[in-house]
Residue, then its C-alpha position, 0 to 999 in steps of 0.5 A: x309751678x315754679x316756687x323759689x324762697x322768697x322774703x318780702x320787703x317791708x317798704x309800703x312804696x317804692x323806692x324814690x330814688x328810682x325814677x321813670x324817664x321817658x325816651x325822648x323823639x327817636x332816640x335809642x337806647x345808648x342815647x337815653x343811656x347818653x342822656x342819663x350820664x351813666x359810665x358804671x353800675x348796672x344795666x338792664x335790658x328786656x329784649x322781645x326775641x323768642x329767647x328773651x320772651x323765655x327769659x323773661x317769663x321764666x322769670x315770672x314767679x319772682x313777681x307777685x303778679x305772676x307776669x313776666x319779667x320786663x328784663x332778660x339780660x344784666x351787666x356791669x357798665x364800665x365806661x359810657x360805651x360798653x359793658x360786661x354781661x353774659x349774653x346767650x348768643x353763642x360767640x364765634x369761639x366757643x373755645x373762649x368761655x372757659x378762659x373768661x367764665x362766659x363774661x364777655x365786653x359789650x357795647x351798648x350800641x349793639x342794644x340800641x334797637x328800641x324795637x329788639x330791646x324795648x326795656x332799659x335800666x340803670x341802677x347804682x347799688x355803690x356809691x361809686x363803680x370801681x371796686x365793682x369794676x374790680x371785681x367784676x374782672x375777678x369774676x371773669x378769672x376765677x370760675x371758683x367765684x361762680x362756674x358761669x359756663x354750667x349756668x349757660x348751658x341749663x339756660x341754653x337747654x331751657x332757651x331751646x327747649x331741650x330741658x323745660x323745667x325752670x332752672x331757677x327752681x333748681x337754683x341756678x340763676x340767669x347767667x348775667x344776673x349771677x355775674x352780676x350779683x358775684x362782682x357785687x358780693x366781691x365788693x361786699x354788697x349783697x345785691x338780692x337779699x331778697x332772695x334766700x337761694x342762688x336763683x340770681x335773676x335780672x327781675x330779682x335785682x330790679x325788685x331790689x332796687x325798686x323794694x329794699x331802699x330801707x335794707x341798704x339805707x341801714x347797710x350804709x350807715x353800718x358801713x360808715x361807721x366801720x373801715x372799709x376793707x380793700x376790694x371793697x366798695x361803699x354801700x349806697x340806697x340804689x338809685x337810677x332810672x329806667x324806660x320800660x315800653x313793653x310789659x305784660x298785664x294778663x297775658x298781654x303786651x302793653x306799652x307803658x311808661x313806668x314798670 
């Protein structure tokens, strides 16, 4: 079984300033990020492909309950319309990963399928996106920051089972997710600290968001009391929304409003 170092929060409730928001008539999921008026911070998605099933559960021991995770995939927004990820689907170039550290722009229209990916989140960590932004793109041409490319092939190895131990347990982290979580430490916001190994994971971010509101509540007030560095971005409780229509209880699919 795959155990990772784990340290606990010590809220009794989730955080309120994530909120449920049901999708509305046959709206997709860019019209429910429409509907939102997100144009930077994070997004999550749980896809249902074969591959993103193995994301998902590998992802399971970061869960108290042992069930997959309801995300595979996370991004940086940095406009209404596209984001920057690490998607596993191979590109067209190969050639092209080594030059931009895997990152590549996405747009949100290509996940719209509420069927291929029934789970959305967005979550603010900042208080505004530009330094994240920023630093995202530092991310993207400094492979020093963090070598994205060798997380992708110990992830494509277990995605094909090549290799079917859990990378997480050896601390390497869903490339997205480390991405993710390099462009927020750029900008001087820890993004898991929840998490005592670089095991970077989309369920980790989500566990902070909904756990850890007290830690980046102190986090702010300490940051306003000091002057802000250049680069780096204003601390904020996380705050955001989320549609989860596909969990796993017992083995079993569910469809649910909430997470």
């Amino acid at each position: 079984m795959t155990t990772l170092a784990i340290r606990a929060s010590n809220a009794t409730r989730p955080n309120e300033r994530l909120s449920a928001s049901p999708t509305r008539g046959s709206e997709g999921n860019a019209g429910w990020l429409r509907r939102t008026g997100a144009t930077d911070g994070i997004l999550l998605l749980g896809g249902s492909s074969a591959a993103d099933l193995r994301l998902r559960s590998a992802q399971a021991p970061v869960r108290s309950d042992l069930t997959p995770s309801h995300w595979s995939l996370a991004g940086i927004l940095v406009g209404a319309d596209t984001f920057l990820s690490v998607p596993l689907e191979t590109t067209a170039d190969v050639s092209a990963i080594p030059s931009n550290n895997g990152i590549r722009e996405c747009r949100v229209a290509d996940y719209d399928d509420a069927i291929r990916y029934p789970n959305i989140a967005w979550l603010m960590f900042a208080a505004e996106g530009t330094a994240i932004r920023d630093a995202a793109r530092r991310v993207g041409a400094h492979r020093a920051l963090v070598d994205i490319p060798a997380l992708i092939v110990a992830w494509l190895s277990h995605v094909w089972g090549v290799d079917d131990c859990n990378p997480l347990a050896s601390g390497k982290g869903i490339p997205s997710a480390a991405f993710v979580q390099a462009a927020h430490h750029a900008a001087n916001i820890e993004l898991t600290p929840g998490l005592a190994s670089g095991s970077s994971c989309p369920e980790a971010i989500w566990q902070t968001a909904k756990w850890w509101q007290d830690y980046y509540a102190d986090s702010a007030r300490v940051a306003a009391a000091a002057p802000r560095a250049p680069g780096h971005a204003a601390a904020a409780v996380p705050s955001g929304a989320y549609l989860v229509r596909q969990s796993f209880t017992g083995g079993a699919a569910k469809s649910v409003a909430g997470a």
